[in-house]
C-alpha positions in Angstrom: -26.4 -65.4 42.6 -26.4 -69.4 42.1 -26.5 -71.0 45.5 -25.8 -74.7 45.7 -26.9 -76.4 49.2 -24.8 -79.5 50.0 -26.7 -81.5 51.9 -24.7 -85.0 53.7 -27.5 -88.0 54.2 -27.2 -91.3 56.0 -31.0 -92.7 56.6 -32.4 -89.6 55.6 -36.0 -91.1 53.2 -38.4 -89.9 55.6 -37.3 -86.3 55.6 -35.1 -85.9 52.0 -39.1 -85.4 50.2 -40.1 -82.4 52.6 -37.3 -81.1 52.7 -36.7 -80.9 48.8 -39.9 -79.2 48.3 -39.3 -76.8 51.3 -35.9 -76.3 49.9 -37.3 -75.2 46.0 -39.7 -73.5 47.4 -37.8 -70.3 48.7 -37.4 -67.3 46.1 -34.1 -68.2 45.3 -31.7 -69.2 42.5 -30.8 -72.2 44.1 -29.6 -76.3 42.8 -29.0 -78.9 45.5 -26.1 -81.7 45.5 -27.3 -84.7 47.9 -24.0 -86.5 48.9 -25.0 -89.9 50.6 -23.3 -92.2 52.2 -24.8 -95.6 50.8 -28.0 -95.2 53.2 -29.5 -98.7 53.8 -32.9 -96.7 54.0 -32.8 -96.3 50.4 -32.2 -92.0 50.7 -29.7 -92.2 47.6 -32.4 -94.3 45.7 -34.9 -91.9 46.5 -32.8 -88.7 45.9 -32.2 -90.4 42.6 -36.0 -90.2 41.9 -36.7 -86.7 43.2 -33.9 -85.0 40.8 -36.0 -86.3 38.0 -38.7 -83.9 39.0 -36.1 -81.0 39.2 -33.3 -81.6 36.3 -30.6 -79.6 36.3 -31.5 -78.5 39.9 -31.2 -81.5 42.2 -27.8 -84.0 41.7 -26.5 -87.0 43.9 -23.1 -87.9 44.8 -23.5 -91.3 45.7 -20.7 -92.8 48.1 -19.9 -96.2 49.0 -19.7 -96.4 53.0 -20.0 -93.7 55.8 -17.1 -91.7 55.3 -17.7 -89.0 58.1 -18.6 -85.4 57.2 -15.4 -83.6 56.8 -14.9 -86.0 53.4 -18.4 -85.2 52.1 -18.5 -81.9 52.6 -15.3 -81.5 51.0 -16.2 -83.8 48.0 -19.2 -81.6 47.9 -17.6 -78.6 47.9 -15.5 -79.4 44.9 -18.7 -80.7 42.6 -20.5 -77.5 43.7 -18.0 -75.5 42.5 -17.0 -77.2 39.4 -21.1 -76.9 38.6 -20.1 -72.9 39.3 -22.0 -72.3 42.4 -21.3 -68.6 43.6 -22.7 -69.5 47.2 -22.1 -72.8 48.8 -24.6 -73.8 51.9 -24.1 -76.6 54.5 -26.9 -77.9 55.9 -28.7 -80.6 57.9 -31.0 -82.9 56.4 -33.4 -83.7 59.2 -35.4 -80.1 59.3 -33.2 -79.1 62.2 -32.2 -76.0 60.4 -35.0 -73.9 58.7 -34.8 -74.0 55.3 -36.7 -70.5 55.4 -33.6 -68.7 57.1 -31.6 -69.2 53.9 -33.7 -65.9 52.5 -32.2 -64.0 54.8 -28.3 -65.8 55.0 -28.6 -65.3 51.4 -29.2 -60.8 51.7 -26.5 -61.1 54.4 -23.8 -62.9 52.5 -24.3 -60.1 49.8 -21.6 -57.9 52.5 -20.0 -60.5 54.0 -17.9 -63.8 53.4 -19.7 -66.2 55.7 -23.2 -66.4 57.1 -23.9 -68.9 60.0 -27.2 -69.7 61.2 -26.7 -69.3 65.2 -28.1 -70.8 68.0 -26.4 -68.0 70.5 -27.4 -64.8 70.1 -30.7 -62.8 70.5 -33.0 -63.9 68.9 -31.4 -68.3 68.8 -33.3 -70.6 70.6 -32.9 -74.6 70.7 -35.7 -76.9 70.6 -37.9 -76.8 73.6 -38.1 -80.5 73.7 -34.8 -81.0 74.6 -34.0 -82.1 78.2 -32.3 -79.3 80.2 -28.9 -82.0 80.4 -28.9 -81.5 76.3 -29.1 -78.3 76.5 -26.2 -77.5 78.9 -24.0 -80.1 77.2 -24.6 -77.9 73.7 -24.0 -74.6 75.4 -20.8 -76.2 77.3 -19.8 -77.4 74.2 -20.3 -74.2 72.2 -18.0 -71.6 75.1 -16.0 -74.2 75.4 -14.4 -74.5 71.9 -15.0 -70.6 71.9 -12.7 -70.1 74.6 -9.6 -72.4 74.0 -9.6 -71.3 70.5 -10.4 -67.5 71.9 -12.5 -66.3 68.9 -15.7 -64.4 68.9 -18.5 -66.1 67.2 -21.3 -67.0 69.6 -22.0 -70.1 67.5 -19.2 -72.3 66.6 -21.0 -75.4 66.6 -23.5 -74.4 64.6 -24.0 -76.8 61.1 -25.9 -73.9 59.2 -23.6 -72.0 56.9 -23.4 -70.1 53.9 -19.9 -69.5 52.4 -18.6 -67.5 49.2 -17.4 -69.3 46.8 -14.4 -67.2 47.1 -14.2 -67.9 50.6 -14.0 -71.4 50.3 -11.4 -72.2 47.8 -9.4 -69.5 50.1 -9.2 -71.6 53.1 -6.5 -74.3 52.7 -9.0 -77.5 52.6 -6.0 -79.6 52.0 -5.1 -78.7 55.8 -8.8 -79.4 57.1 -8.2 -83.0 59.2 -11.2 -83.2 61.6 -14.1 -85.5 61.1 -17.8 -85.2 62.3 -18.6 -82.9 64.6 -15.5 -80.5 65.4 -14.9 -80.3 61.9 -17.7 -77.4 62.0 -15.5 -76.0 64.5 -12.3 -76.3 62.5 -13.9 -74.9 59.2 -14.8 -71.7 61.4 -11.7 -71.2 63.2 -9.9 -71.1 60.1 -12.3 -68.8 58.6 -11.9 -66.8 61.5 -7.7 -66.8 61.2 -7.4 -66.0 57.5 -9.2 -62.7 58.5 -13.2 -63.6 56.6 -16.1 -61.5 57.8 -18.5 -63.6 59.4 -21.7 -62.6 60.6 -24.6 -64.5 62.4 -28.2 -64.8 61.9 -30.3 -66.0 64.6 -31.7 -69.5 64.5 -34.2 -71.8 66.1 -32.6 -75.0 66.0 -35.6 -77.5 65.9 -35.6 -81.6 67.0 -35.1 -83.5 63.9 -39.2 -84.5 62.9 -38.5 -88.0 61.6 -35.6 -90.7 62.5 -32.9 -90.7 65.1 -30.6 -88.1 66.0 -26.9 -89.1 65.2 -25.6 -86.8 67.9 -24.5 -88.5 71.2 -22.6 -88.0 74.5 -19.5 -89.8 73.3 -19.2 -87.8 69.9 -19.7 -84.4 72.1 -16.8 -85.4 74.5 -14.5 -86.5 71.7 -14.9 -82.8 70.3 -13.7 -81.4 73.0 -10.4 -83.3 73.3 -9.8 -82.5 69.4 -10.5 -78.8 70.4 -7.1 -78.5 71.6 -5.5 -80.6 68.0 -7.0 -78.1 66.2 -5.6 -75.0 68.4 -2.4 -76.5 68.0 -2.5 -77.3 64.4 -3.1 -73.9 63.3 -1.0 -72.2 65.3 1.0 -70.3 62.1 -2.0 -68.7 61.3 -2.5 -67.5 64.5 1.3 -66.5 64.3 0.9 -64.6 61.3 -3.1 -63.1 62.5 -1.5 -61.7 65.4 1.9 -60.2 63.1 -0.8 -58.6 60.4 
């Protein structure tokens, strides 16, 4: 099984080294595709000089501006799958997300479609360094897209998934119109409608170790308002859900 992990960077440097060798470390057939967004930090540079030390097994798409992630994971998507990735994995590339849990993502996704890492069910923690205001916003956040979109993931938020490749280039992509953070919710809402067995692995979702987080208040509350576009906008596959 050929997994490809597409990892998005902006300002990444300090963490893209560690995270490379914690990455190619696991026991797995697995490549990575960097996709970054012309970091001022130098991480495309230095992605550049770490595939040398892994050919064939670590490429960079190299993009001229910040874009926002719907537009890089989607560009990544496509170069994963013309390289024939069977398993496509999103993500972060701050150490946030364990690159250990892939071992087991990657025995679950052997009987299901999707695999996300959650935050939200027993076993999912968050980082214990986060301030109790953080930590109520992300829950909020989290029930809150679960209940106007009234699916039953725990984790809908979460940016640690594992998709079949057959999965993927089932969901219409073309129709995918959210940028930065709610297109995580989006993705899984539509997996969720076209009928895709999901299932959830518990997570411990870490503080990033180096550089600044790029989550904030303002991006949080614009979410929530484009919860309700994306109810709206998918409301023939709910249509047709509910008629199957």
């Amino acid at each position: 099984m050929k997994i490809t992990v597409v990892l998005p960077t902006y300002n990444e440097a300090e963490n893209l080294p560690n995270l490379v060798s914690a990455l190619f470390s696991l026991p797995l057939d697995l490549s990575l595709l960097v996709v970054d967004d012309n970091s001022p930090d130098g991480t495309g540079d230095l992605a550049e000089t770490l595939s040398l030390s892994h050919p064939g097994k670590l490429a960079v798409l190299h993009r001229a501006g910040k874009f926002g992630l719907r537009s890089a994971y989607l560009e990544g998507f496509a170069k994963a799958f013309e390289t024939g990735a069977d398993v496509v994995v999103q993500m972060d590339a701050d150490f946030s997300h364990d690159p250990a849990v892939l071992v087991e993502m990657a025995r679950r996704i052997e009987f299901c479609d999707v695999v996300i890492g959650s935050r939200y069910v027993k076993g999912g923690s968050l980082a214990r360094r986060w301030p109790l205001w953080r930590k109520a916003l992300s829950a909020f956040g989290n029930a809150y897209a679960r209940t106007i979109l009234n699916f039953p993931l725990r984790d809908v938020t979460t940016g640690y998934r594992m998709w079949k490749r057959g999965a993927l280039l089932g969901i219409p992509l073309e129709r995918i119109r959210s940028n930065g953070y709610i297109f995580l919710v989006e993705m899984a809402y539509v997996a969720h409608l076209l009928g895709y067995d999901i299932a959830e692995v518990p997570i411990h979702f870490s503080d990033r170790r180096w550089g600044k987080s790029k989550m904030s208040l303002r991006i949080q509350l614009e979410a929530a308002v484009r919860v309700w576009d994306v109810w709206w906008h998918y409301r023939d596959l709910r249509s047709q859900r509910r008629a199957g």
